[in-house]
TIBATI-651195 format. One record per atom (N, C-alpha, C): residue number from 1; residue in three letters; atom name; x, y, z. Coordinates in pm, whole numbers. Example, Ala and Ser with C-alpha at 12.3 -4.5 7.8 and 13.67 -1.06 7.14 Angstrom:
<rs>
@n: 1	res: ALA	atom: N	px: 1319	py: -569	pz: 780
@n: 1	res: ALA	atom: CA	px: 1230	py: -450	pz: 780
@n: 1	res: ALA	atom: C	px: 1320	py: -330	pz: 780
@n: 2	res: SER	atom: N	px: 1285	py: -225	pz: 708
@n: 2	res: SER	atom: CA	px: 1367	py: -106	pz: 714
@n: 2	res: SER	atom: C	px: 1290	py: 3	pz: 787
</rs>
This chain:
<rs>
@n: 1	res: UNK	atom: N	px: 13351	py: 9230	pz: 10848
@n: 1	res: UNK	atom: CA	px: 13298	py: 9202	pz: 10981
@n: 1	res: UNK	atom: C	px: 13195	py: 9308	pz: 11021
@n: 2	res: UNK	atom: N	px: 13242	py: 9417	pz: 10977
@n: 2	res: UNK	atom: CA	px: 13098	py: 9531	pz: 11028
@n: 2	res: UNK	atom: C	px: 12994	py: 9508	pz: 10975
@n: 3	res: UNK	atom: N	px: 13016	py: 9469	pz: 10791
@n: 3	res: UNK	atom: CA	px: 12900	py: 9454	pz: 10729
@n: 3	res: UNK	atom: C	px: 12783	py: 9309	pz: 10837
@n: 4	res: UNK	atom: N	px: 12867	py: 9251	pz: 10902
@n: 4	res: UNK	atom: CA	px: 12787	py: 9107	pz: 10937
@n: 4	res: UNK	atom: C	px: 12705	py: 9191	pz: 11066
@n: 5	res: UNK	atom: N	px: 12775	py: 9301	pz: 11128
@n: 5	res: UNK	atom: CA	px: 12710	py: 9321	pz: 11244
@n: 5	res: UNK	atom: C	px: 12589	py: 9415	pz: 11259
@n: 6	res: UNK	atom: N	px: 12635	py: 9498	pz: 11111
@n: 6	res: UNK	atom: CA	px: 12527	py: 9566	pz: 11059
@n: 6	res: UNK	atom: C	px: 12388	py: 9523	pz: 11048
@n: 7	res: UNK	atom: N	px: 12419	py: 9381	pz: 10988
@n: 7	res: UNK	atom: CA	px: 12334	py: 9282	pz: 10922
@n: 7	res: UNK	atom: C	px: 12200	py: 9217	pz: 11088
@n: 8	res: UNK	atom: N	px: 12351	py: 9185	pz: 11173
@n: 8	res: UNK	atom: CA	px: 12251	py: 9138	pz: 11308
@n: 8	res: UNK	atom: C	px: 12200	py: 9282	pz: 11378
@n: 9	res: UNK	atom: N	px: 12241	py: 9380	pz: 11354
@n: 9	res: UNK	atom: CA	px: 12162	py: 9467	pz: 11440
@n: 9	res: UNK	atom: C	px: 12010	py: 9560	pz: 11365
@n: 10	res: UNK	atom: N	px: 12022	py: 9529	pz: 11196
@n: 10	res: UNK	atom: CA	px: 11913	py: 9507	pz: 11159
@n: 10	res: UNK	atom: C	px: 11802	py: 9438	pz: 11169
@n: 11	res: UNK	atom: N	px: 11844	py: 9258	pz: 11217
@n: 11	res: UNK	atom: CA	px: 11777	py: 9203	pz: 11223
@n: 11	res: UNK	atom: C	px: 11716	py: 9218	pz: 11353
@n: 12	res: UNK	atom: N	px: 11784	py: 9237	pz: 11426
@n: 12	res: UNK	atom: CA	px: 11722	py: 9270	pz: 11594
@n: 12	res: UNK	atom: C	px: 11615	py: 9368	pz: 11573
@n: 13	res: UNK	atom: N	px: 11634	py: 9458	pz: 11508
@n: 13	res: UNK	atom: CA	px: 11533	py: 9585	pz: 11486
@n: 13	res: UNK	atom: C	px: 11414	py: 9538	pz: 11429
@n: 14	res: UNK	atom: N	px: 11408	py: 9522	pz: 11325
@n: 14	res: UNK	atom: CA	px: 11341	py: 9440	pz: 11211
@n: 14	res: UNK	atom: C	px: 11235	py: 9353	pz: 11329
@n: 15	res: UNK	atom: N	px: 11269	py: 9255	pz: 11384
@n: 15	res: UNK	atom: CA	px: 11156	py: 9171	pz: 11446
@n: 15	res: UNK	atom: C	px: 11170	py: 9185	pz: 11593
@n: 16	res: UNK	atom: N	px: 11184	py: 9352	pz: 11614
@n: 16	res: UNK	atom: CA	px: 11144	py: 9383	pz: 11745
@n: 16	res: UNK	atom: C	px: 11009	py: 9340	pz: 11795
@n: 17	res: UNK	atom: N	px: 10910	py: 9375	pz: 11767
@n: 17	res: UNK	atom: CA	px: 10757	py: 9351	pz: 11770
@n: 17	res: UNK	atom: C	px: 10783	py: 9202	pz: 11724
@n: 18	res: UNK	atom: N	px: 10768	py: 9087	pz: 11684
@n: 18	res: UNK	atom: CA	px: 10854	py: 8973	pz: 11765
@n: 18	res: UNK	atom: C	px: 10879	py: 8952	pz: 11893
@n: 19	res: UNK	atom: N	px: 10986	py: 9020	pz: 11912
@n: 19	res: UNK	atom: CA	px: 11013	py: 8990	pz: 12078
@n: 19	res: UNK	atom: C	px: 10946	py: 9033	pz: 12157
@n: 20	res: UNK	atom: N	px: 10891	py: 9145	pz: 12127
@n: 20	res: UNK	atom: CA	px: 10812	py: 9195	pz: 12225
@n: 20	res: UNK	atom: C	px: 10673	py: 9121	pz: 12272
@n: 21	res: UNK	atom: N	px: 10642	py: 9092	pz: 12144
@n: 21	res: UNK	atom: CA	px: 10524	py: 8974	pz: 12201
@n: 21	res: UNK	atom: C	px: 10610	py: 8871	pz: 12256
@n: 22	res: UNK	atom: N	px: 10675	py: 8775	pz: 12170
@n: 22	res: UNK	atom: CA	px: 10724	py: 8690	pz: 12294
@n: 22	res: UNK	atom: C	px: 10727	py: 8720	pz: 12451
@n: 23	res: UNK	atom: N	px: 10822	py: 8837	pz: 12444
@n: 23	res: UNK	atom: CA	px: 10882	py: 8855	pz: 12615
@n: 23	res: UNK	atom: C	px: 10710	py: 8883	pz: 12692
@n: 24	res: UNK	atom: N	px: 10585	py: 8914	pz: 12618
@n: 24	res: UNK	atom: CA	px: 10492	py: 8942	pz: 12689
@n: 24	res: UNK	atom: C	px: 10386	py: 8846	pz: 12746
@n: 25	res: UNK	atom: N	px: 10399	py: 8712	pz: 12635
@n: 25	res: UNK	atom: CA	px: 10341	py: 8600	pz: 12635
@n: 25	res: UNK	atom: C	px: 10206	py: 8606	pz: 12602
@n: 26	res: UNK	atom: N	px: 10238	py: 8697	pz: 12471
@n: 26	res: UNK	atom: CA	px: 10106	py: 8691	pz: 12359
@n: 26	res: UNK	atom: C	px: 10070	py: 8607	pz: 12327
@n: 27	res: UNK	atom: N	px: 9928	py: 8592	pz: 12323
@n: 27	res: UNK	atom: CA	px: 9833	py: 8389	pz: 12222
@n: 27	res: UNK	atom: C	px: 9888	py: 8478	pz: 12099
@n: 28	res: UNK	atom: N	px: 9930	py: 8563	pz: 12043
@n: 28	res: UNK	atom: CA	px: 9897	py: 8563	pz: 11865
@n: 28	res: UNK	atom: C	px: 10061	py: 8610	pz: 11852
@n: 29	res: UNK	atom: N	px: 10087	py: 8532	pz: 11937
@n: 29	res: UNK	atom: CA	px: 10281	py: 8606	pz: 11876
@n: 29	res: UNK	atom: C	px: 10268	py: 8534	pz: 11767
@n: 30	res: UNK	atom: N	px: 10253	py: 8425	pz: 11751
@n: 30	res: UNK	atom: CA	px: 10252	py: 8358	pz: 11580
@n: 30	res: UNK	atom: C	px: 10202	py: 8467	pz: 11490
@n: 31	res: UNK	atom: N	px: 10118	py: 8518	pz: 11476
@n: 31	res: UNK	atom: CA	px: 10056	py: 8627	pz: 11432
@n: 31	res: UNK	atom: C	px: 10131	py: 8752	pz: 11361
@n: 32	res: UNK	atom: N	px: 10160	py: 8778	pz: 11502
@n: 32	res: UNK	atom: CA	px: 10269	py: 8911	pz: 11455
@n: 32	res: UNK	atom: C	px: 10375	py: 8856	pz: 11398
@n: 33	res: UNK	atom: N	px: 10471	py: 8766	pz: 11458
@n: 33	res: UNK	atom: CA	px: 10547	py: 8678	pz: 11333
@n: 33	res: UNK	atom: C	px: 10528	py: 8694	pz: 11194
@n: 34	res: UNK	atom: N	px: 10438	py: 8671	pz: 11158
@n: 34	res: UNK	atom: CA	px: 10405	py: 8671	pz: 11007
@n: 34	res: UNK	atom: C	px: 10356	py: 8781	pz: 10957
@n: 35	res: UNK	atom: N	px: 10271	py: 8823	pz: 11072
@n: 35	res: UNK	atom: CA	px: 10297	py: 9025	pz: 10980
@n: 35	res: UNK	atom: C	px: 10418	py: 9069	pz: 10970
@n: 36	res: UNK	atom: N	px: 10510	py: 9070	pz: 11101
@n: 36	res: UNK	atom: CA	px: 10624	py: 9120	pz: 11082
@n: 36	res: UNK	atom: C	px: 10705	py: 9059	pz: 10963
@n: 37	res: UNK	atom: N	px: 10725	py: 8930	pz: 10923
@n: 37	res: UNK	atom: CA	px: 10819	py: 8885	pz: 10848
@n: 37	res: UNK	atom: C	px: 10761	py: 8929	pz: 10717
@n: 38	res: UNK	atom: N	px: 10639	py: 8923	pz: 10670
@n: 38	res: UNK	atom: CA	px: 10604	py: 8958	pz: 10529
@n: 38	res: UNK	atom: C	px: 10586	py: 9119	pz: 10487
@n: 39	res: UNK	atom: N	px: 10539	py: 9170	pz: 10640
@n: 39	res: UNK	atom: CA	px: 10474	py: 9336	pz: 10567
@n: 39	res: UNK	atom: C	px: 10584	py: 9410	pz: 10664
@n: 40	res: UNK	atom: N	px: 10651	py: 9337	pz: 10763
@n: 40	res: UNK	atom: CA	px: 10737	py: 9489	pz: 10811
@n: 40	res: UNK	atom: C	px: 10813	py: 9544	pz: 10726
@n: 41	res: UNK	atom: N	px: 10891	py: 9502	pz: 10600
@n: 41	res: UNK	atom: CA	px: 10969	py: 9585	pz: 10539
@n: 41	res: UNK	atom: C	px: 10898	py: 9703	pz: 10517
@n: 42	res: UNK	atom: N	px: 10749	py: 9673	pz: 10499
@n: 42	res: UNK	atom: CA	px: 10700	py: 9855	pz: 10473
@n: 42	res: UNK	atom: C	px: 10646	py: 9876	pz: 10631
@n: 43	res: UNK	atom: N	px: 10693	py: 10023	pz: 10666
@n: 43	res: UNK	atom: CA	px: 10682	py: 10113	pz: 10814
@n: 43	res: UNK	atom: C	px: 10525	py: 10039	pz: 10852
@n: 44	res: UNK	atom: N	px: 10398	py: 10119	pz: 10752
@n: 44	res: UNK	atom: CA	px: 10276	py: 10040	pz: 10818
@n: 44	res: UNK	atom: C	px: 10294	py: 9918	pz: 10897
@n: 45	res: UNK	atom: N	px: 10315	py: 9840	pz: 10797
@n: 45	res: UNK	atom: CA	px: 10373	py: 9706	pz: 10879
@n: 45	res: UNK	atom: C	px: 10436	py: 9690	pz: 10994
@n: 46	res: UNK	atom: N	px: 10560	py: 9724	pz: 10993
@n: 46	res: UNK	atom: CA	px: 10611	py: 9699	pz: 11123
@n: 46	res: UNK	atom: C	px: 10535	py: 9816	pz: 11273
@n: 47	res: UNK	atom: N	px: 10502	py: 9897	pz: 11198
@n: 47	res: UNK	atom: CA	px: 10444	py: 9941	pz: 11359
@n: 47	res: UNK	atom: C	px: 10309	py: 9880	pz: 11360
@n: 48	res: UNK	atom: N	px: 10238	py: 9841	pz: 11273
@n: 48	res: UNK	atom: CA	px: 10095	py: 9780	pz: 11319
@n: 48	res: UNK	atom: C	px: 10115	py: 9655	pz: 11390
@n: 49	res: UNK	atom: N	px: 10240	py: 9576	pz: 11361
@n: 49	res: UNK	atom: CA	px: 10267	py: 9447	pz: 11423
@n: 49	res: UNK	atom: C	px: 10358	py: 9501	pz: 11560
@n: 50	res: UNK	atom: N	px: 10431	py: 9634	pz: 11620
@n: 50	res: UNK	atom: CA	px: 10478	py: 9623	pz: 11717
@n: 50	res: UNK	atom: C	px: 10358	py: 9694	pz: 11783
@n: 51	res: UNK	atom: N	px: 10240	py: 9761	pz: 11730
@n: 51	res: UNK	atom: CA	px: 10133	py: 9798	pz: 11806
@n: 51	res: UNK	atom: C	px: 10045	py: 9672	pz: 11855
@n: 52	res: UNK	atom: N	px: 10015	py: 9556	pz: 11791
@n: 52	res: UNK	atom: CA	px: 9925	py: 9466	pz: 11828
@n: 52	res: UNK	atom: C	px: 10031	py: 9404	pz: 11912
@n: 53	res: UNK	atom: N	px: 10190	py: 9390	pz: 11945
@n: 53	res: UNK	atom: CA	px: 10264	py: 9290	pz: 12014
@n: 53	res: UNK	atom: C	px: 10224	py: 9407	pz: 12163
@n: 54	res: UNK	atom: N	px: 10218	py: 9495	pz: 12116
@n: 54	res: UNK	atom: CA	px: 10220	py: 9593	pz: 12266
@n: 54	res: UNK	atom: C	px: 10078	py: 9603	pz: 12372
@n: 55	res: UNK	atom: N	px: 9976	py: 9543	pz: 12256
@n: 55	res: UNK	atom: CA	px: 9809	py: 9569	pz: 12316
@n: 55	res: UNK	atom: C	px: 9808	py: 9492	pz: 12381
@n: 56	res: UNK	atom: N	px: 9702	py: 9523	pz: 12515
@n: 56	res: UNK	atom: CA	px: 9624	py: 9458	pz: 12588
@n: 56	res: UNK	atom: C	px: 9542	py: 9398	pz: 12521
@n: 57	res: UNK	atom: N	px: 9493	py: 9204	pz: 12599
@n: 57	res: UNK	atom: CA	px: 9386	py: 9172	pz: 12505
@n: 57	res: UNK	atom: C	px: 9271	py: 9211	pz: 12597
@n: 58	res: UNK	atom: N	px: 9159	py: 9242	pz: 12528
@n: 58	res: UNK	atom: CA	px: 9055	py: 9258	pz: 12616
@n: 58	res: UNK	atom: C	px: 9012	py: 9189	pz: 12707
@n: 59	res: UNK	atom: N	px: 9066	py: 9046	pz: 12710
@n: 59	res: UNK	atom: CA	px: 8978	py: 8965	pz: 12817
@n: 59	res: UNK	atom: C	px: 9051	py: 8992	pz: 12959
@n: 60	res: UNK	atom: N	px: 9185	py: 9057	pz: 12973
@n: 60	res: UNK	atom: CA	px: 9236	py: 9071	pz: 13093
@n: 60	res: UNK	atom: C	px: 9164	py: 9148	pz: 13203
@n: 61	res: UNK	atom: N	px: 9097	py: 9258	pz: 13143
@n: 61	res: UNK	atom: CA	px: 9014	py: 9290	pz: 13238
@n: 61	res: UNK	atom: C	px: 8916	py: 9237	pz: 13322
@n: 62	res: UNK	atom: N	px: 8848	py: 9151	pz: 13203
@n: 62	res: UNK	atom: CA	px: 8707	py: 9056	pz: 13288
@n: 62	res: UNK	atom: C	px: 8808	py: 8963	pz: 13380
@n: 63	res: UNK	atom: N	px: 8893	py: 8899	pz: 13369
@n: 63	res: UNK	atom: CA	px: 8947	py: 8767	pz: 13379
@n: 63	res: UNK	atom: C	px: 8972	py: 8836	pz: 13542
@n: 64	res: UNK	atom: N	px: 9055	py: 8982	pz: 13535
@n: 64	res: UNK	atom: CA	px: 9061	py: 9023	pz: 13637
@n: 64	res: UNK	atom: C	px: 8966	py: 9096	pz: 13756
@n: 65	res: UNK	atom: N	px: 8857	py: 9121	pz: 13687
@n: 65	res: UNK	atom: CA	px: 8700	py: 9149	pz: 13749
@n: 65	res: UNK	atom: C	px: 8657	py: 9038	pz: 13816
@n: 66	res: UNK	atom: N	px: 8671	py: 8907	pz: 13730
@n: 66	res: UNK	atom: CA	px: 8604	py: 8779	pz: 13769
@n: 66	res: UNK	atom: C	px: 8732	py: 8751	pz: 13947
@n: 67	res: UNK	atom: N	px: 8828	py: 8768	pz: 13936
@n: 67	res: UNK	atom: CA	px: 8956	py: 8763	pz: 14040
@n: 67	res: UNK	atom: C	px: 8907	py: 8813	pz: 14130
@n: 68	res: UNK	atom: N	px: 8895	py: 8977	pz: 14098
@n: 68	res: UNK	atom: CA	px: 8865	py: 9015	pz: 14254
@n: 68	res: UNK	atom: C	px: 8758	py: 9009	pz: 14280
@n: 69	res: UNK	atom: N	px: 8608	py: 8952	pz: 14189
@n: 69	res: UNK	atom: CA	px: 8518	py: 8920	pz: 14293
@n: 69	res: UNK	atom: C	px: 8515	py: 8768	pz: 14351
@n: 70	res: UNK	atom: N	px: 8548	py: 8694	pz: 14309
@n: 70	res: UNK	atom: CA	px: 8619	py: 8555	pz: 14358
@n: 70	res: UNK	atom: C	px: 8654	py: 8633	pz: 14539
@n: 71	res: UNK	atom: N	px: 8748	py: 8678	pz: 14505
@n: 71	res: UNK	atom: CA	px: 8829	py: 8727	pz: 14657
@n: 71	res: UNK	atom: C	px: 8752	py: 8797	pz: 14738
@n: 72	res: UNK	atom: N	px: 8658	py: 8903	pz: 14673
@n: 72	res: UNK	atom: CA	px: 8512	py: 8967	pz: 14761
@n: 72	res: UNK	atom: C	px: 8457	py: 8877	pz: 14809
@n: 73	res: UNK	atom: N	px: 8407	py: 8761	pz: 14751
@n: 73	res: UNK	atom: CA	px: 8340	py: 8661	pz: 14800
@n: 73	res: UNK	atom: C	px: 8382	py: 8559	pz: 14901
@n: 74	res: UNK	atom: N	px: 8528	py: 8534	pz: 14860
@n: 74	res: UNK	atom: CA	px: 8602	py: 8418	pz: 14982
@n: 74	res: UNK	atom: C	px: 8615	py: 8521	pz: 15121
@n: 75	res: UNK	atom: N	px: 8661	py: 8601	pz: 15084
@n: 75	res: UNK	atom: CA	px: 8661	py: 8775	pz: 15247
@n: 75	res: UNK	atom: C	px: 8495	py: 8717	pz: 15292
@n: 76	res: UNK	atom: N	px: 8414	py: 8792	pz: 15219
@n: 76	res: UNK	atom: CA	px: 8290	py: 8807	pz: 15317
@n: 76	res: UNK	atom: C	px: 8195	py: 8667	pz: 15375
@n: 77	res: UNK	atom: N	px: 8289	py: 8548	pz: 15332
@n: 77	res: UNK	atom: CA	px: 8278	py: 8485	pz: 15432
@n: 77	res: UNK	atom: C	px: 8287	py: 8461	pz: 15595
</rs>
């Protein structure tokens, strides 16, 4: 029985960067998925896939530039 729990608390570890994109609502969690499942057994791997589950994508900024001048504009009406 330990060996089985051993087994699930590896796996939790293992496709952390996984969840982490999930829980963030990454477009490329598919992505890291498949880095993680093929290259995390080696370290590079798994931290380059829990580093890209952790990044900002660049467009959040504009998306959010474009927001608040939207709202500058509806105000100085």
């Amino acid at each position: 029985m330990s060996g089985f729990v051993a087994l699930m608390i590896w796996t939790m570890l293992y496709f952390w960067p996984t969840a982490v994109a999930l829980n963030k609502k990454r477009a490329n969690t598919g992505a890291v998925f498949m880095l993680n499942l093929f290259l995390g057994w080696t370290l590079i791997g798994w931290v380059v896939a829990l580093c890209w589950a952790m990044t900002t994508p660049r467009n959040d900024g504009a998306k959010i530039d474009a927001l608040v001048k939207a709202i500058n504009e509806r105000n100085a009406k």
